[in-house]
Backbone as a chain_set.jsonl record, in Angstrom:
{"seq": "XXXXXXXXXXXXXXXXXXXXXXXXXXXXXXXXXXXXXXXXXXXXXXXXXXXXXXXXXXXXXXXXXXXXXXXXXXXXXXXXXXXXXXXXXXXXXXXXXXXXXXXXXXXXXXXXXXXXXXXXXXXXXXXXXXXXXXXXXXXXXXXXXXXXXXXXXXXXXXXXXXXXXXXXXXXXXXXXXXXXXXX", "coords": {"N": [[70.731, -6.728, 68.913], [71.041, -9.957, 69.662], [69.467, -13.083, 68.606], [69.267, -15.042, 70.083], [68.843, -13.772, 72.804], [66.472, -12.42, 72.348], [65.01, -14.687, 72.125], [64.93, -14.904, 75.033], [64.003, -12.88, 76.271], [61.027, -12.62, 75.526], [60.385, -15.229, 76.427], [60.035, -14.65, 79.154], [58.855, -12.346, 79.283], [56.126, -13.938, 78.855], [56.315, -15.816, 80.603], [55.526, -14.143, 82.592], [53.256, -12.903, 82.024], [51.701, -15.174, 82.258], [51.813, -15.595, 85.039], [50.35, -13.607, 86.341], [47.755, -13.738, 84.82], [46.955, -16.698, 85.694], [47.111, -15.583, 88.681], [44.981, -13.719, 88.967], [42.712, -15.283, 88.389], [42.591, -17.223, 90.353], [42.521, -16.31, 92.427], [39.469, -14.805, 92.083], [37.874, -16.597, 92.336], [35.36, -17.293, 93.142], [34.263, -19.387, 95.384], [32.594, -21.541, 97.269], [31.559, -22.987, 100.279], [29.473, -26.163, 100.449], [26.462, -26.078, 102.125], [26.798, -24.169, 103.759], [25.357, -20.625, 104.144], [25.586, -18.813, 102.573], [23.417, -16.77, 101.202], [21.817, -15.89, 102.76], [21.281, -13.229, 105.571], [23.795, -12.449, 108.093], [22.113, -12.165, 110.285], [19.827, -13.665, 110.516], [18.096, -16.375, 112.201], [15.696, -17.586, 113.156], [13.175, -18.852, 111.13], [10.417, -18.559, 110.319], [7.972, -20.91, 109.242], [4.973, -21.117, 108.25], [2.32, -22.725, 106.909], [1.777, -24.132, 104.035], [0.153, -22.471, 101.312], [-2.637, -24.08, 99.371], [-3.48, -23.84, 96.222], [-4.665, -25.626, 94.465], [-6.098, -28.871, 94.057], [-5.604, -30.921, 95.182], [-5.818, -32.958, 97.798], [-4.406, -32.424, 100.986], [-1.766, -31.96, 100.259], [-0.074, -29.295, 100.29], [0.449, -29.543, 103.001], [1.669, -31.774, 102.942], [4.019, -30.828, 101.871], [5.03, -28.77, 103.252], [5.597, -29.885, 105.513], [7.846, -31.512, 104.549], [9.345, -29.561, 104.238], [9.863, -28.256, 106.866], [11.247, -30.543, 107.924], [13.457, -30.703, 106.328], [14.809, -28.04, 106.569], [15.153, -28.745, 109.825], [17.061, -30.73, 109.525], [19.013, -30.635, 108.06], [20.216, -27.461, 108.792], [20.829, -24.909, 111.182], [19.343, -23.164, 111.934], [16.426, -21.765, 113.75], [13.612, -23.513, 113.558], [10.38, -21.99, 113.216], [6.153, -22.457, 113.584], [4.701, -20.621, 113.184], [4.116, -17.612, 111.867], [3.238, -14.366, 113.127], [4.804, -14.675, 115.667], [7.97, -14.248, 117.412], [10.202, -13.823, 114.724], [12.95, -14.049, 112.92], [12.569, -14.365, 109.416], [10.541, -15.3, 107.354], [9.171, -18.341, 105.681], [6.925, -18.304, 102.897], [4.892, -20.66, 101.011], [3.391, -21.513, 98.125], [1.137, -23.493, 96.592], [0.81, -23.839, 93.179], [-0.238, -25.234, 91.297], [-1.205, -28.608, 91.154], [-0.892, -32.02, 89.208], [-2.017, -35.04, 88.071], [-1.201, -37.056, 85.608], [-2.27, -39.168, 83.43], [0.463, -41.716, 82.188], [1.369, -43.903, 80.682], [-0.81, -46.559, 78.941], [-2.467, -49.699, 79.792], [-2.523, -52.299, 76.909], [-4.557, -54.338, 77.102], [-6.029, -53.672, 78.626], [-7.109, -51.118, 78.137], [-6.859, -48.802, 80.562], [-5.216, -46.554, 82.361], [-1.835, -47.564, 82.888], [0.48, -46.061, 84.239], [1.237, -42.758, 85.904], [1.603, -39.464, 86.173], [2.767, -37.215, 88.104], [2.715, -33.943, 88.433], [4.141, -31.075, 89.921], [3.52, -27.335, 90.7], [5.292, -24.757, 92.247], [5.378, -21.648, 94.167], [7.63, -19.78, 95.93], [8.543, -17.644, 99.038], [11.203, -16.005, 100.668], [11.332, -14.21, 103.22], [12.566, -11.161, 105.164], [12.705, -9.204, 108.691], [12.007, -7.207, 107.873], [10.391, -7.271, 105.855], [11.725, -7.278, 103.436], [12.489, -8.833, 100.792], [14.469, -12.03, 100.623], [14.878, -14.341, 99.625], [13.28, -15.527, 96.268], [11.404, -17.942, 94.406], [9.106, -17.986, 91.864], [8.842, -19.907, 90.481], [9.066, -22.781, 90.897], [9.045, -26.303, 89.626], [7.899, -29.495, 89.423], [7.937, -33.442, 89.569], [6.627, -36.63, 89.724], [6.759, -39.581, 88.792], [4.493, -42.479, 89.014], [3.241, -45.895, 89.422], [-0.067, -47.665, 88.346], [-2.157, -49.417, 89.99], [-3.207, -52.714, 88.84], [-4.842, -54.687, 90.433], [-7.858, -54.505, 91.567], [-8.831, -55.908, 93.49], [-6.409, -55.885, 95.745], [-5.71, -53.345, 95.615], [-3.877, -50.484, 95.754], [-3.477, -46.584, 96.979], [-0.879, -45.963, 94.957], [-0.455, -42.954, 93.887], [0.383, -41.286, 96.704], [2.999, -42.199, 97.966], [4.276, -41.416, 95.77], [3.905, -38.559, 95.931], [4.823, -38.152, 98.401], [7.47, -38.661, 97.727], [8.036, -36.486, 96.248], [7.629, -34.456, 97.019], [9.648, -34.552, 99.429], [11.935, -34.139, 97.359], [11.07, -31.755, 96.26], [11.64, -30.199, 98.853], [14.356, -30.474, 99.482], [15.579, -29.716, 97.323], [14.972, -27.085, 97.476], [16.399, -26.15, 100.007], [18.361, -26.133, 99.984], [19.067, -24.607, 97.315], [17.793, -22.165, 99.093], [19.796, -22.082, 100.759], [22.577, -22.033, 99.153], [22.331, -20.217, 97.487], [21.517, -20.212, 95.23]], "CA": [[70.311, -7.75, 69.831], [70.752, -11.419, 68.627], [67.967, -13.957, 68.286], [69.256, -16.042, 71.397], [68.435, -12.678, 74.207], [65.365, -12.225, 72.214], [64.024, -15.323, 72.864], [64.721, -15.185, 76.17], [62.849, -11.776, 77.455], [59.842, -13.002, 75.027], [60.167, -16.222, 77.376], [59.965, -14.084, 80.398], [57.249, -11.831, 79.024], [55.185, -14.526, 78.27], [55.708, -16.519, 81.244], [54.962, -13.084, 83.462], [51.745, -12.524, 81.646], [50.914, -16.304, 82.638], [51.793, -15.828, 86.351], [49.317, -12.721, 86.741], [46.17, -14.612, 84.334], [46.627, -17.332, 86.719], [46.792, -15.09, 90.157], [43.868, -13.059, 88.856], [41.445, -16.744, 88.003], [42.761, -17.977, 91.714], [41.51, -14.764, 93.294], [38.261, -14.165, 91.711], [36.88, -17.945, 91.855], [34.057, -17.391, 93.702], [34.7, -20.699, 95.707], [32.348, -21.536, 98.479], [31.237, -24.585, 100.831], [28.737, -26.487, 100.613], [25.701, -25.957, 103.212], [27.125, -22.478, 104.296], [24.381, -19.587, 104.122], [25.854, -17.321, 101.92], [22.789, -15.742, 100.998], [20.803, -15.301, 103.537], [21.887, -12.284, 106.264], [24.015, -13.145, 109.334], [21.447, -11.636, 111.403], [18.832, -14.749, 110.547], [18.281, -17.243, 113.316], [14.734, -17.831, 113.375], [12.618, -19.053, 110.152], [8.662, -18.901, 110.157], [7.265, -21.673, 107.99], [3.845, -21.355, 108.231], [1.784, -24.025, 106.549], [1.979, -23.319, 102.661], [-1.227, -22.281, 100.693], [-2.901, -24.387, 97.863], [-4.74, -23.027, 94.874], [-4.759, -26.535, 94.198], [-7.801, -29.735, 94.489], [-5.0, -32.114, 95.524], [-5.927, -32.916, 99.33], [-3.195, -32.156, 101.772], [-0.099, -31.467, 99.493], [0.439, -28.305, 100.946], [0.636, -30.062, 104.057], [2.641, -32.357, 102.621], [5.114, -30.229, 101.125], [5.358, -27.885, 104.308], [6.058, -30.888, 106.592], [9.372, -31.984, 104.218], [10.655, -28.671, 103.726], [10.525, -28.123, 108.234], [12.047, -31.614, 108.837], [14.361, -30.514, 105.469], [15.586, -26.835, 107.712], [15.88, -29.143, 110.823], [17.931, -31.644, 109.566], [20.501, -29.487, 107.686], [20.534, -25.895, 109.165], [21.44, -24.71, 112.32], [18.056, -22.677, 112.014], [15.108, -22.66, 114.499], [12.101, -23.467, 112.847], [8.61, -22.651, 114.016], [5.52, -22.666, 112.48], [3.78, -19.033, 113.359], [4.848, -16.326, 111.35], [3.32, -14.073, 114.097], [5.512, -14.961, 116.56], [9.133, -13.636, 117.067], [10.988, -14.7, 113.427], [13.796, -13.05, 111.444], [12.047, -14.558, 108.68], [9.377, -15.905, 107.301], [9.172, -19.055, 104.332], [6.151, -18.53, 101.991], [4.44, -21.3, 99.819], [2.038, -21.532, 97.843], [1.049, -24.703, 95.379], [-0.308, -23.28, 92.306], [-1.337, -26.301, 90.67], [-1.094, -30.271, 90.984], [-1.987, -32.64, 88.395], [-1.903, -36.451, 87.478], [-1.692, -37.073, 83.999], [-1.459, -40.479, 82.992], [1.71, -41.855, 81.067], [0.793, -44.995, 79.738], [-2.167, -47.197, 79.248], [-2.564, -50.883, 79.466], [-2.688, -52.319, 76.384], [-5.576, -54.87, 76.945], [-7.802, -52.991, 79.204], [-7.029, -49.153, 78.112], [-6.877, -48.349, 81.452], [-3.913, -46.248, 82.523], [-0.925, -48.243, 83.686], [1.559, -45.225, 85.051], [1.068, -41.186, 85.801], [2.856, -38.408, 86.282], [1.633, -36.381, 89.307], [3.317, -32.565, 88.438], [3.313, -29.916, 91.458], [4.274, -26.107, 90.462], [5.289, -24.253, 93.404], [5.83, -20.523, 94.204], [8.071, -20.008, 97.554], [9.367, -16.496, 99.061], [11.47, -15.678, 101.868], [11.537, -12.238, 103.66], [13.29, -11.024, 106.368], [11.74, -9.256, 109.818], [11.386, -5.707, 107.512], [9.73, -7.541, 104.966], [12.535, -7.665, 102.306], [12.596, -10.344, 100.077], [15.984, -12.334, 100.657], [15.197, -15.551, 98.323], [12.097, -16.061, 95.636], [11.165, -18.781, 93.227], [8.018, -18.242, 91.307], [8.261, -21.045, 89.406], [9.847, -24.328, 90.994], [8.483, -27.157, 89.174], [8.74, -30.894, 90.064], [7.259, -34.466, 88.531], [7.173, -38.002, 90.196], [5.947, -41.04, 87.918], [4.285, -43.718, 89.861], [2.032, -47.255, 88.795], [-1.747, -47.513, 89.045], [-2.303, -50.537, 90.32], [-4.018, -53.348, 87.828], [-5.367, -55.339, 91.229], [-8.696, -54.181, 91.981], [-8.865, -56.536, 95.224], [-5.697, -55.479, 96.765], [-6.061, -51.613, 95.181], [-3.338, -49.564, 97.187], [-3.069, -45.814, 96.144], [0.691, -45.575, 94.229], [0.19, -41.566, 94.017], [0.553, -41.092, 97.714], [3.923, -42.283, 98.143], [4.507, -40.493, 94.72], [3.855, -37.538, 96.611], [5.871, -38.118, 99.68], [8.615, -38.32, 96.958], [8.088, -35.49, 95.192], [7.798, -33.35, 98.59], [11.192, -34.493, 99.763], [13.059, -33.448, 96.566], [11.285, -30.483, 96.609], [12.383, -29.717, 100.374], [16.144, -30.7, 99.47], [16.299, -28.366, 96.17], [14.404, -25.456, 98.206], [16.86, -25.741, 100.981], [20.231, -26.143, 98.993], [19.162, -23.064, 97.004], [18.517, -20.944, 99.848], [21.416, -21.888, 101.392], [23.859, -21.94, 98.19], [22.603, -18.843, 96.548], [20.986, -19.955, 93.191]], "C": [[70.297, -9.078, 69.074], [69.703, -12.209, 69.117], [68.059, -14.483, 69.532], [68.592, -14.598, 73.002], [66.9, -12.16, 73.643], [64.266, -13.161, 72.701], [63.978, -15.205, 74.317], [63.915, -14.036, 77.209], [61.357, -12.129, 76.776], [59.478, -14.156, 75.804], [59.471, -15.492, 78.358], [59.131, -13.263, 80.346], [56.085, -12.598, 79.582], [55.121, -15.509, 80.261], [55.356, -15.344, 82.938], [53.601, -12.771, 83.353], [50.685, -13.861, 82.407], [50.969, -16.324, 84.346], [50.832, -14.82, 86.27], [47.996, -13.396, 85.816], [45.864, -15.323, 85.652], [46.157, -16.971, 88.188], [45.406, -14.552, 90.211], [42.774, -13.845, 88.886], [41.969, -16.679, 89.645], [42.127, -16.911, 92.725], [40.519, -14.151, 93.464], [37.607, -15.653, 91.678], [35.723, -17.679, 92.169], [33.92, -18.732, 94.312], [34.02, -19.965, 97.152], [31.759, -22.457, 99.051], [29.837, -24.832, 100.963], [27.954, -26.57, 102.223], [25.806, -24.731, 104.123], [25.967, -21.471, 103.468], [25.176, -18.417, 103.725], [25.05, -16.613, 101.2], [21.873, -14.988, 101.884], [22.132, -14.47, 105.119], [22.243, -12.946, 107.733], [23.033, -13.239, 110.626], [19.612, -13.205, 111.953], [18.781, -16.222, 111.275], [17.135, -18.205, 113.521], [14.079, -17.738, 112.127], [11.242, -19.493, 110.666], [8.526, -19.403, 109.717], [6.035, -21.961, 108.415], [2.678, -22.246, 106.856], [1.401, -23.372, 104.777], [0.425, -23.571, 102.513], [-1.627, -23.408, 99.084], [-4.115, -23.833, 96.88], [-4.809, -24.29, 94.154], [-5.829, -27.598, 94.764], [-6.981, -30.692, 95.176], [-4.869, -32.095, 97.276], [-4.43, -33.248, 100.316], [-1.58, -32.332, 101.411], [0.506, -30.376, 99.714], [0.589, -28.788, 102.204], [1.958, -31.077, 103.745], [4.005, -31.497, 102.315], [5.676, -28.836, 102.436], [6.136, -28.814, 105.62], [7.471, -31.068, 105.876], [10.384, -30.781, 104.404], [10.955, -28.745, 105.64], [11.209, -29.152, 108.022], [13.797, -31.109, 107.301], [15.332, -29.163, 106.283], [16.178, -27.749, 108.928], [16.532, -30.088, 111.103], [19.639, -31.329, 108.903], [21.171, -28.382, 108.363], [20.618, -26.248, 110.537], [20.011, -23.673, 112.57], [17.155, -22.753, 112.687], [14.27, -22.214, 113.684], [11.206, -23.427, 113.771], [8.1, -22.24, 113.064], [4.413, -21.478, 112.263], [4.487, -17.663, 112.878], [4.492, -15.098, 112.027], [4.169, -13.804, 115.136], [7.286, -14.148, 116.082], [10.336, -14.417, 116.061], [12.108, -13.269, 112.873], [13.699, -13.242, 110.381], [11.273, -15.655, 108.206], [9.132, -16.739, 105.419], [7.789, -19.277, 103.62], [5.633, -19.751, 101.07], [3.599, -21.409, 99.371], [1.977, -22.742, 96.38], [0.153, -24.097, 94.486], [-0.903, -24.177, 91.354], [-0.334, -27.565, 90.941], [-1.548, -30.915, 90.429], [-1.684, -33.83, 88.675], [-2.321, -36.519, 85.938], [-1.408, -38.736, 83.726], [-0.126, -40.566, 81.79], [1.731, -42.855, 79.886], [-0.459, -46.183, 79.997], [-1.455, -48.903, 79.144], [-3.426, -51.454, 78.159], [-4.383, -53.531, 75.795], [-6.742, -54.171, 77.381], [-8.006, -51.479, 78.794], [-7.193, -48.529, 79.117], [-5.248, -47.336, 81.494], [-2.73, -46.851, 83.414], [0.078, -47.092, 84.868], [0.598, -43.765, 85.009], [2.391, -40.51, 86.272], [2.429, -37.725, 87.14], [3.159, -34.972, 88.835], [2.953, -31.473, 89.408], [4.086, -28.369, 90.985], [3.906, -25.326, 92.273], [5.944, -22.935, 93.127], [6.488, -20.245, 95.78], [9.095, -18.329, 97.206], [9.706, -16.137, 100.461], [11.582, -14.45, 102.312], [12.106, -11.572, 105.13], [11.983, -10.271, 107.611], [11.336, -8.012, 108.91], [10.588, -5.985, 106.374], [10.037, -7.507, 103.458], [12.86, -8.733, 101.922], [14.3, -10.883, 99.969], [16.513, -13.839, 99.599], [13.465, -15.389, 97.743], [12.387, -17.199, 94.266], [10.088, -18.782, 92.978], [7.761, -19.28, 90.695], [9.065, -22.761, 89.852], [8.255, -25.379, 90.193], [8.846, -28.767, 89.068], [7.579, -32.081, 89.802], [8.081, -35.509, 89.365], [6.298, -38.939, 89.461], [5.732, -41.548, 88.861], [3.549, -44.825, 88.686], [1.059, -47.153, 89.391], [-1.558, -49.141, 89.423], [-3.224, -51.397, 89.037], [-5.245, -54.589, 88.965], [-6.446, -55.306, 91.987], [-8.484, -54.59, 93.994], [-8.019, -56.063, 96.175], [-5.291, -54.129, 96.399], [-5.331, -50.799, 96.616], [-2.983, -48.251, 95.839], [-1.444, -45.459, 95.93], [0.613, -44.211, 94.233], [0.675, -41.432, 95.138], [2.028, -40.945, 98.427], [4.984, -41.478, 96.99], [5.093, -38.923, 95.347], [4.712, -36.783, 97.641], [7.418, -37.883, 98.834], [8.906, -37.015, 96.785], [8.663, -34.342, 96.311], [8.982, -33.302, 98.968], [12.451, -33.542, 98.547], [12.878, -32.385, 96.305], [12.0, -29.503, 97.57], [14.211, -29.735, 100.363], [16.61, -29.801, 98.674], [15.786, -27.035, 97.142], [15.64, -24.963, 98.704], [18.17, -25.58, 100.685], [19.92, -24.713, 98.268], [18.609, -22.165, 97.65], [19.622, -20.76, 100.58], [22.734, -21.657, 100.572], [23.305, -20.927, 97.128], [22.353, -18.809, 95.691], [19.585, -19.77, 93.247]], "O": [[69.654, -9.262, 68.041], [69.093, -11.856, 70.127], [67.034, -14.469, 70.214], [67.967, -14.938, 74.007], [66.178, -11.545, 74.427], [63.215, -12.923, 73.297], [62.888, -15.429, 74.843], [63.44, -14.161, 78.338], [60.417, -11.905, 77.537], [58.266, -14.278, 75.979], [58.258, -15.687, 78.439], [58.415, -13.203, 81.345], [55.288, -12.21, 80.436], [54.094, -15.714, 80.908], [55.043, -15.767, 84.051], [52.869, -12.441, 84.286], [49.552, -13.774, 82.881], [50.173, -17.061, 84.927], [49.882, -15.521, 85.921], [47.034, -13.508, 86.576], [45.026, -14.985, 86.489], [45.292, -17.561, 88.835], [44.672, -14.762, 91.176], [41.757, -13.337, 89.358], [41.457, -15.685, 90.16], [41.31, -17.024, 93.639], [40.271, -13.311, 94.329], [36.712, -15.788, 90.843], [34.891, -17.871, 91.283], [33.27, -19.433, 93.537], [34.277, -18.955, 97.809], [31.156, -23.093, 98.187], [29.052, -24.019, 101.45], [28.522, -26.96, 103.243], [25.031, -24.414, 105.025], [25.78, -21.611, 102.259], [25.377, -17.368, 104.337], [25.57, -15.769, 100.47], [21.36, -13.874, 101.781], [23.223, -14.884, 105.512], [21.498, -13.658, 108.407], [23.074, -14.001, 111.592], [18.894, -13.467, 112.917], [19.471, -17.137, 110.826], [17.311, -19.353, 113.931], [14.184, -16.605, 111.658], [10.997, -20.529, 111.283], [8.933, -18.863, 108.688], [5.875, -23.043, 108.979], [2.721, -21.709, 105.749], [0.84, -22.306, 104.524], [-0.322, -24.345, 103.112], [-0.988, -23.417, 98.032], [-5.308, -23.551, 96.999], [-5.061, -24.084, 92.967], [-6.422, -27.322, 95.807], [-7.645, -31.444, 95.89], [-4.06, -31.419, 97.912], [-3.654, -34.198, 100.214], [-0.6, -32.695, 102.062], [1.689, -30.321, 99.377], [1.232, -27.869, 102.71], [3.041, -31.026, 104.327], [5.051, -31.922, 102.804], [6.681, -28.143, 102.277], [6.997, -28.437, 106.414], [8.407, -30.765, 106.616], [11.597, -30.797, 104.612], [12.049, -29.193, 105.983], [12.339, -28.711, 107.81], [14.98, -31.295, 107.589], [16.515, -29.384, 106.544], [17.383, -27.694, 109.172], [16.777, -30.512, 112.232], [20.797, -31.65, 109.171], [22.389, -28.297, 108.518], [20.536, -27.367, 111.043], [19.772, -23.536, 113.77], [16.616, -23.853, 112.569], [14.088, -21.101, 113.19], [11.011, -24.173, 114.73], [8.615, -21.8, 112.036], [3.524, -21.434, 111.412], [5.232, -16.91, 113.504], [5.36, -14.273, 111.742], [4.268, -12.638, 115.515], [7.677, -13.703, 115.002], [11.126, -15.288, 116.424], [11.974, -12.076, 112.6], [14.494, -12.583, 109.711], [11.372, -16.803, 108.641], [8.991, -16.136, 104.356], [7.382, -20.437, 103.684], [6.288, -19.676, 100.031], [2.621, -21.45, 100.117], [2.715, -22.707, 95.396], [-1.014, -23.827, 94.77], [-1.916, -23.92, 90.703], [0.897, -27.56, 90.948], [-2.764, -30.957, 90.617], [-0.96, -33.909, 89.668], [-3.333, -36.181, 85.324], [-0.32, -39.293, 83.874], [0.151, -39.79, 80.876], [1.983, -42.731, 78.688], [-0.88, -46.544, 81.096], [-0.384, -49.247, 78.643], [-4.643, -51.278, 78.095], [-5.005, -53.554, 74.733], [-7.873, -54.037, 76.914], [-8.977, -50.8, 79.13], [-7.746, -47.451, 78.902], [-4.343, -47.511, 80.679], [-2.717, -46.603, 84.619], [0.285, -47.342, 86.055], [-0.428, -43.617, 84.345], [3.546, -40.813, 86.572], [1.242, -37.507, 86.896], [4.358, -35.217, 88.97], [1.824, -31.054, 89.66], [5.316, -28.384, 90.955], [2.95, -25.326, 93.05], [6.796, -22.796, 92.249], [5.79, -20.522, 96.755], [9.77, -17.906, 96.267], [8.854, -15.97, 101.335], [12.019, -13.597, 101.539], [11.55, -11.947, 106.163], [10.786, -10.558, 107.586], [10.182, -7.657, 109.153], [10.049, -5.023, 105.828], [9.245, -7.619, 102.522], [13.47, -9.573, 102.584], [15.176, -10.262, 99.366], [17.572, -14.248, 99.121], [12.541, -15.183, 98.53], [13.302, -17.214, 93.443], [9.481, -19.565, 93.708], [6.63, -19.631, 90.359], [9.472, -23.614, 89.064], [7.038, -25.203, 90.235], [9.94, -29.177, 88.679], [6.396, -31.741, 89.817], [9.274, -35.555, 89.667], [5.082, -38.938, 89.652], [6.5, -41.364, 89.805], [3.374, -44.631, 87.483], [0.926, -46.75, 90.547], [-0.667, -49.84, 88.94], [-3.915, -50.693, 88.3], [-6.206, -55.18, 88.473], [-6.386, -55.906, 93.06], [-8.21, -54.012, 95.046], [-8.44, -55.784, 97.298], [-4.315, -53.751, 97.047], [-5.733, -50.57, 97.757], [-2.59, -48.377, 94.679], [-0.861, -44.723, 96.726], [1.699, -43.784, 94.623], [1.891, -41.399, 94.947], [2.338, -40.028, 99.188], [6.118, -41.059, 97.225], [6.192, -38.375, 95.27], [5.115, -35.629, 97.785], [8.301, -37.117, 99.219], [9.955, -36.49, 97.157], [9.693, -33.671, 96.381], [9.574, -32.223, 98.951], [13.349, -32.729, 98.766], [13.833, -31.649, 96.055], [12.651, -28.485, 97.336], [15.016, -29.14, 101.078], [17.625, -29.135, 98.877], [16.535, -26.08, 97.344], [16.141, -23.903, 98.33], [18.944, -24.821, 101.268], [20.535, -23.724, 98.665], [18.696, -21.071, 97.091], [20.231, -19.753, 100.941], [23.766, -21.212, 101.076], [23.815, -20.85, 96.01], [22.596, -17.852, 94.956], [18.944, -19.589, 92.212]]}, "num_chains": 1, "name": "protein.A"}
């Protein structure tokens, strides 16, 4: 066999091995669209979100954080939300706030007061279908919004509050993206 017919089935090897790598990657991507419910079961139509629990001192943050995630289901999903897990659901969204803090971040350097905080909210959230199989959990979401204290006694508006309203939303947006996209 001379050198010139050698190269050429080692060509044709080589570029056979590269057409099947490639078919095999294009076939196995795992490629799927954004906002499509590929984890949760076709059969789910109806989501309970009954008003999450706090083991927390921080006054109406479970309220808070139950209000973003509904208007977060009924602005994305195709989902009916209600708010009685009672009632006829194919499943039912769990929360529970296991702690909320404020920590300050930095002080003012004349008065030693604290200029900024950090308000941190850990959340535990679990979904379950009508037989009571768990279809998404997160024990541990965890989520942080800086705000400013005010330095203005006289016109003294509370900066956590809106902190809060923050925090709630981006919780409600990551919740709802990872039960709908599967992580």
């Amino acid at each position: 066999m001379n050198l010139r017919m050698f190269r050429r089935q080692l060509a044709m090897r080589w570029l056979t091995v590269t057409a099947i790598v490639v078919s095999l990657a294009a076939t196995s991507c795992g490629y799927h669209t954004v906002g499509h419910a590929v984890a949760l079961p076709p059969n789910i139509h109806t989501i309970a979100i009954p008003a999450f629990v706090s083991q927390s001192q921080t006054f109406r943050i479970e309220q808070l954080l139950t209000d973003a995630v509904v208007q977060e289901f009924n602005s994305r999903t195709q989902f009916r939300v209600i708010h009685d897990a009672k009632q006829d659901s194919d499943a039912v969204l769990k929360g529970t706030v296991v702690s909320a803090t404020a920590t300050p971040l930095a002080y003012d350097s004349q008065t030693g007061r604290a200029a900024s905080a950090l308000i941190t909210v850990s959340m535990q959230v679990t979904l379950t279908d009508r037989q009571g199989k768990v279809v998404f959990q997160n024990p541990s979401y965890l989520f942080h919004d800086q705000y400013e204290i005010s330095r203005d006694l006289t016109s003294f508006f509370e900066e956590d509050s809106p902190a809060v309203d923050r925090l709630s939303r981006d919780f409600a947006r990551t919740l709802v993206a990872n039960i709908l996209e599967a992580y």
